[in-house]
ZAMARGU-4260 file (C-alpha; in steps of 0.2 Angstrom, whole numbers, plus 5000, padded with zeros to 4 digits):
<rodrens>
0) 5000/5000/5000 | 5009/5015/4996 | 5012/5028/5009 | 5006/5043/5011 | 5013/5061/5015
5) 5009/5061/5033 | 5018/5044/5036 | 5036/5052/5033 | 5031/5070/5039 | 5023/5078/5054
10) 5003/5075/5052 | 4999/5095/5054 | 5011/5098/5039 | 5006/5081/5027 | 4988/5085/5029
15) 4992/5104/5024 | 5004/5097/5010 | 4987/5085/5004 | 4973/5099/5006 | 4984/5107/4990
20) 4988/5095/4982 | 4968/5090/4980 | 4965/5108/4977 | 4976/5113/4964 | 4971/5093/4954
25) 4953/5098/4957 | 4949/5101/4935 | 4931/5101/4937 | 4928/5123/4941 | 4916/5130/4926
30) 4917/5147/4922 | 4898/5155/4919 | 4896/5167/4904 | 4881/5176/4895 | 4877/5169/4877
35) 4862/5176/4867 | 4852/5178/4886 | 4856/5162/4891 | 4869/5156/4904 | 4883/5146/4896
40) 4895/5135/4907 | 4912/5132/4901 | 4925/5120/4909 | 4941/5128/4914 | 4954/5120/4906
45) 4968/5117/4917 | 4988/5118/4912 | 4997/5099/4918 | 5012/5109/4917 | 5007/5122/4929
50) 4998/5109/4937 | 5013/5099/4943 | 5023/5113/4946 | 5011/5119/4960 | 5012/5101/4968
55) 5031/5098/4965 | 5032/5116/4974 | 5023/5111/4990 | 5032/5096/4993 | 5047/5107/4995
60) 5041/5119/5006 | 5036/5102/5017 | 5051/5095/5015 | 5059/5110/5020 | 5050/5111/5033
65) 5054/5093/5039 | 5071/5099/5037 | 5070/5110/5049 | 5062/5104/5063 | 5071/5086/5062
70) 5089/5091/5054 | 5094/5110/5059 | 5084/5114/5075 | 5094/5114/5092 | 5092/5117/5109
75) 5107/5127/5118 | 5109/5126/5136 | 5122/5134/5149 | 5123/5129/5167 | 5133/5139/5177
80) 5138/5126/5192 | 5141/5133/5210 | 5157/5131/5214 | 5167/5128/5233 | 5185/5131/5237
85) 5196/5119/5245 | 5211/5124/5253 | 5223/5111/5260 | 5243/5110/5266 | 5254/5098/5262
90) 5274/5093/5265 | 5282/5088/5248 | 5300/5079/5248 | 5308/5083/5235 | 5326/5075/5228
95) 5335/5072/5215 | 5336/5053/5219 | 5318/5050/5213 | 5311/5046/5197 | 5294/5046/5198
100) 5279/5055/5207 | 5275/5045/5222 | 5259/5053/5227 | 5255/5042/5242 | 5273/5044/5251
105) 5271/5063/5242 | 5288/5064/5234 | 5293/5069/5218 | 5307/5070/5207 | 5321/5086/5206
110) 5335/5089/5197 | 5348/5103/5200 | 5352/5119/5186 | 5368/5128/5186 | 5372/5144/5176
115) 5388/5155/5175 | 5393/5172/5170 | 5407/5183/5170 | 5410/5202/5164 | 5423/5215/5167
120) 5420/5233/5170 | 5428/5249/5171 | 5425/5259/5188 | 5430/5277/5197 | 5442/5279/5205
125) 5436/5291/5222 | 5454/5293/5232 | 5464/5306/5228 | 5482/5308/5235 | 5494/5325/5235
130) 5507/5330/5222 | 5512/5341/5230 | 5533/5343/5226 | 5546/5353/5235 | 5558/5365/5223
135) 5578/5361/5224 | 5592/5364/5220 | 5612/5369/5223 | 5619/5382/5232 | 5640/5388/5236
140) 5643/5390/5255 | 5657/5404/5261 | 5666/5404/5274 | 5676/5420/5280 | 5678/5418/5298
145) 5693/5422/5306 | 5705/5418/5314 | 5704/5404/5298 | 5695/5387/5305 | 5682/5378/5295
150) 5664/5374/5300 | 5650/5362/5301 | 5633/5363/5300 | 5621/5350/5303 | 5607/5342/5293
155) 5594/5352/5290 | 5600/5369/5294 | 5590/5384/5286 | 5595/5394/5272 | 5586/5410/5269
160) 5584/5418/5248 | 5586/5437/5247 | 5567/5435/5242 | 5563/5426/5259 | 5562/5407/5255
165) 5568/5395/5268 | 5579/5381/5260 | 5586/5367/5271 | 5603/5356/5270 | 5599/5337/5264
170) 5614/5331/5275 | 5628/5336/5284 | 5643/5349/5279 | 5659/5353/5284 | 5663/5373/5275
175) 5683/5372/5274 | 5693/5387/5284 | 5697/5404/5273 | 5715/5406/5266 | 5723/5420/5262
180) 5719/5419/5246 | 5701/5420/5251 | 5686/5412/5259 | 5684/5393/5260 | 5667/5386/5253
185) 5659/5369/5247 | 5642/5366/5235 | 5630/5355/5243 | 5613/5350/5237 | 5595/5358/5245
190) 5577/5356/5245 | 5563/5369/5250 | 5555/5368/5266 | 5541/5370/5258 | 5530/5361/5241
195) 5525/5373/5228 | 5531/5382/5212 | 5534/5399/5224 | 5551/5391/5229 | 5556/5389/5209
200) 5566/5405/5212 | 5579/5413/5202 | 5600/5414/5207 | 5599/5421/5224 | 5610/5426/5241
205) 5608/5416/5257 | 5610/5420/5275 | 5608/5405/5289 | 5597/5415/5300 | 5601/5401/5317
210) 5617/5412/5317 | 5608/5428/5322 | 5619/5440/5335 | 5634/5428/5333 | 5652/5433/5324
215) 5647/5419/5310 | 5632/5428/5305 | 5642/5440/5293 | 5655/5426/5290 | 5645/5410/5283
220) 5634/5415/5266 | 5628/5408/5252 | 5623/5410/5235 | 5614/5399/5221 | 5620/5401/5201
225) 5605/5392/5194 | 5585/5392/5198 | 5577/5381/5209 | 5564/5369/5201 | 5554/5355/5204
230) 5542/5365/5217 | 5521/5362/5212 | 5506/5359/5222 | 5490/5347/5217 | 5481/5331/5219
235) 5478/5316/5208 | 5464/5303/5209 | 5468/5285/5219 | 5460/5269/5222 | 5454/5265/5237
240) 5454/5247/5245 | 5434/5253/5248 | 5433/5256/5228 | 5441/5238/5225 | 5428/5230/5236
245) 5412/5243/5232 | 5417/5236/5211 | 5418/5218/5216 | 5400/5219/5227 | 5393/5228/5212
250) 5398/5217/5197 | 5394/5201/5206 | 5376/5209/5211 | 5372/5212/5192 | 5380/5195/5186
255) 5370/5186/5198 | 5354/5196/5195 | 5361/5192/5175 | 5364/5173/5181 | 5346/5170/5189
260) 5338/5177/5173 | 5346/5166/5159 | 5343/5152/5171 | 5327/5155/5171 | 5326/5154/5152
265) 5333/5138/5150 | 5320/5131/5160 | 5308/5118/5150 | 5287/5121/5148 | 5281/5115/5162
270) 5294/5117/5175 | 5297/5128/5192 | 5312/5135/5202 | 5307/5129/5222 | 5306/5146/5227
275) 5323/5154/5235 | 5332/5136/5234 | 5350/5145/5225 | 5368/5144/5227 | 5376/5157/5223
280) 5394/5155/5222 | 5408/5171/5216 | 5420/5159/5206 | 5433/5175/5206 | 5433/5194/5208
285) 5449/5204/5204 | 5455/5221/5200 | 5468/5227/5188 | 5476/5240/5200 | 5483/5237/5219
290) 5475/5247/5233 | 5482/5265/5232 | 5483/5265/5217 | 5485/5282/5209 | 5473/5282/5194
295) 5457/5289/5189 | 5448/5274/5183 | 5451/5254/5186 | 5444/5238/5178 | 5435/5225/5190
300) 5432/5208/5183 | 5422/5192/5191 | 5415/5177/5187 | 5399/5171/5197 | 5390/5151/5197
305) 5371/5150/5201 | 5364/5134/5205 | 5343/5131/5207 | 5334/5118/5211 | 5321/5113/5197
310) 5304/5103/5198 | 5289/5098/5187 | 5275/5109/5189 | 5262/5095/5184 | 5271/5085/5196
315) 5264/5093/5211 | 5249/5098/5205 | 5248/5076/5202 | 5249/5076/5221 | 5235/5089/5225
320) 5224/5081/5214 | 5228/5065/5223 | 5225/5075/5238 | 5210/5084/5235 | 5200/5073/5227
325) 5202/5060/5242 | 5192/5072/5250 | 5178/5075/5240 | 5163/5065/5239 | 5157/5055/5224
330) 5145/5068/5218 | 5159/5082/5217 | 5171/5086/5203 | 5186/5095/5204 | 5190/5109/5193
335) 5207/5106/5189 | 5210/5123/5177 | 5206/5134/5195 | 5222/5122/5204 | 5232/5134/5212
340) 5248/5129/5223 | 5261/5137/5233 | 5277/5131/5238 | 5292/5137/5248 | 5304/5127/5256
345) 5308/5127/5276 | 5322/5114/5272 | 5335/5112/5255 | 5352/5107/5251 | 5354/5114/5232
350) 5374/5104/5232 | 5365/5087/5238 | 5351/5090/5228 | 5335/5089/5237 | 5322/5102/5248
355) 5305/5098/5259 | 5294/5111/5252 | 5278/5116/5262 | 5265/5115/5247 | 5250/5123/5248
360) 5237/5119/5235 | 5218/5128/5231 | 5204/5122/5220 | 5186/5123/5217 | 5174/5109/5217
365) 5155/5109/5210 | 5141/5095/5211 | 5142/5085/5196 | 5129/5085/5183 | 5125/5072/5170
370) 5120/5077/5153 | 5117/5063/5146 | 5103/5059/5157 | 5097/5081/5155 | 5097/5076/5138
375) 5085/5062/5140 | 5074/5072/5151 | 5073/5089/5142 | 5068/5083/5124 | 5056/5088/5117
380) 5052/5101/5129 | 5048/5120/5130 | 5063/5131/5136 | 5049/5134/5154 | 5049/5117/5154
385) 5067/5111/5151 | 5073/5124/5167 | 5059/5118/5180 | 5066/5102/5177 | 5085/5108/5178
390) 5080/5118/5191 | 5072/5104/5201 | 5085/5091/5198 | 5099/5100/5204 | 5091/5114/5214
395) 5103/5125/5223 | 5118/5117/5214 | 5117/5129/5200 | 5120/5149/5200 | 5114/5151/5183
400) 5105/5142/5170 | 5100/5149/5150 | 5089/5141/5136 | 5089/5145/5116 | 5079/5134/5105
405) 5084/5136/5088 | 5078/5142/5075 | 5068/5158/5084 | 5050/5148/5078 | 5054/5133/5087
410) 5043/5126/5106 | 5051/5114/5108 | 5068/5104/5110 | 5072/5091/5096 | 5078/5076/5101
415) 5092/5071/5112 | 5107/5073/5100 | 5101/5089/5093 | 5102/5097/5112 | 5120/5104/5119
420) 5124/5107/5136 | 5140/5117/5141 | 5146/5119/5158 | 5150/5137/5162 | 5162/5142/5173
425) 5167/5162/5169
</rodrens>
């Protein structure tokens, strides 16, 4: 028996899909018209071709419409769980002696990084010493005393210029005695008694003022036939055994700072320092220049070693999960992308490889919902419907819940496989 249209379509549509059909094959319509006074009645005479275009055209539209309902309408639905946080403290050993996570005896592996650097750099000098000099030079002593003997002055006696500069003797000197042929007299070498380029005086006489109100006085002189020189004042810059140590401080502060960082880059995806667990080492520090050092700038060069202690991020968050989820019941999921954890050692030993590390970890948790089995109860419902018994099944385990059937026309939900559920958690 062949089938018809409402046996593969809703019943609503086929019967609507038959009413035209039957209407638009319906050839029998006269038409009335006015012949000589008397009413004539023609039969219409009806196009097949038009005919059948009329039918084939409303058998697409139903199709269409099957297509629709049963192949492109959807329901959408978003369920905003409510969500706990869990909170828990745990030790973690961890050591470069293990190979594996070992969630039970909370253990997990660690392995040991080591980055150098070295630099050089040039520093200021901030010393300074004098350079300051004292003029010199030669002068000719006489000596005229009578009767004839010589005379000796001692080591640093004063000579004084015509032009009031004090010179000293650099040594001791015997003047030989006066002759008849004249006064005895010897060169000896002296300095200024003081630094600066005022004692770079010209040829000058000299008196030795200790002999002051004694017969000598007028007998022992002196002259100079050349200028002093060699007499200046000023300072030059030194360095400091306070600038050696400030340069080494400083350079090994930046290379570890340098050092930390590039460790940090060689680190694989996935992996963590244990926090403050480094050994910092200076391999060398020196300086070109000895302390004193007179010298405006100096180079200070060093080389510094930074050890760390490594671990796998997953590998912790393997034991809070082991943890946490031993303390939730049956009906609670975790959500693992809100794992937090914290970890700071209160004991480590980066040359032996190995730290305990007080963990703490933090997650939320919501009730867990089935879809599957929503699916089977929300079909072919209305969106009132389809949150009442949401709503009821999972009453205050939800904050939030919203419903779009698709396309705007559609009441209700299609069937099971054409209804999405997402679980929202922004």
């Amino acid at each position: 028996m062949p089938k018809k249209i409402y046996d593969v379509v809703p019943p609503k549509v086929a019967h609507a899909v038959e009413h035209m059909v039957r209407s638009q094959g319906d050839g029998k319509h006269k038409k009335k018209s006015t012949h000589r006074g008397k009413t004539v009645h023609h039969k219409k005479q009806k196009s097949p071709l038009g005919r059948r275009v009329l039918v084939g055209g409303g058998v697409v539209v139903a199709l269409l419409l099957v297509l629709v309902f049963f192949k492109l309408a959807k329901a959408d639905i978003q369920i905003w769980p409510k969500l706990e946080e869990i909170s828990l403290q745990e030790t973690v050993i961890a050591n470069t002696s293990a190979t594996a996570v070992d969630a039970v005896a909370k253990v997990v592996p660690l392995r040991v990084v080591v980055q150098e650097e070295s630099d050089q750099q040039v520093f200021d000098a901030t010393g300074s010493s004098s350079t300051d000099t004292k003029a010199s030079g030669t002068i000719r002593i006489y000596n005229k005393v009578t009767p004839f003997s010589p005379l000796t002055l001692k080591p640093g006696t004063h000579f004084l210029s015509d032009s009031g500069k004090f010179f000293v003797s650099l040594s001791k000197v015997t003047i030989p005695a006066a002759t008849k042929n004249g006064p005895g007299s010897i060169e000896i070498k002296v300095q200024a008694e003081e630094a600066g380029s005022d004692y770079n005086i010209k040829p000058s006489k000299f008196s030795v003022p200790k002999l002051s109100g004694t017969a000598y006085y007028y007998n022992i002189s002196a002259e100079s036939t050349a200028a002093m020189t060699g007499g200046s004042l000023g300072n030059v810059k030194r360095v400091t055994k306070d600038d050696i140590e400030r340069a080494a401080d400083s350079l090994t502060k930046n290379l570890f700072t340098q050092a930390e960082d590039n460790l940090k880059n060689k680190l694989s995806a996935g992996e963590m320092l244990v926090e403050g667990a480094l050994l910092k080492e200076v391999v060398s520090a020196e300086s070109d220049v000895a302390p004193e050092t007179a010298a405006n700038t100096f180079n200070e060069s060093a080389k510094v070693k930074v050890s760390a202690l490594v671990l796998q991020i997953e590998d912790l968050k393997q034991i809070a999960k082991n943890k946490i989820t031993s303390q939730l019941s049956s009906s609670h999921v975790l959500l693992e992308k809100s794992l937090s954890i914290q970890q700071s050692p209160t004991t480590f030993d980066v040359a032996a490889g190995k730290a305990n590390l007080n963990t703490q970890f933090s997650a939320k948790t919501y009730s867990a919902i089935d879809s599957d089995t929503l699916r089977n109860l929300v079909q072919r419902k209305s969106s009132d419907q389809i949150q009442e018994i949401i709503n009821s099944t999972y009453q205050d385990k939800i904050s939030q819940l919203k419903v779009n059937l698709w396309p705007f026309w559609v009441k209700k939900s299609p069937s099971q496989n054409r209804i999405n559920i997402d679980l929202m958690f922004e």
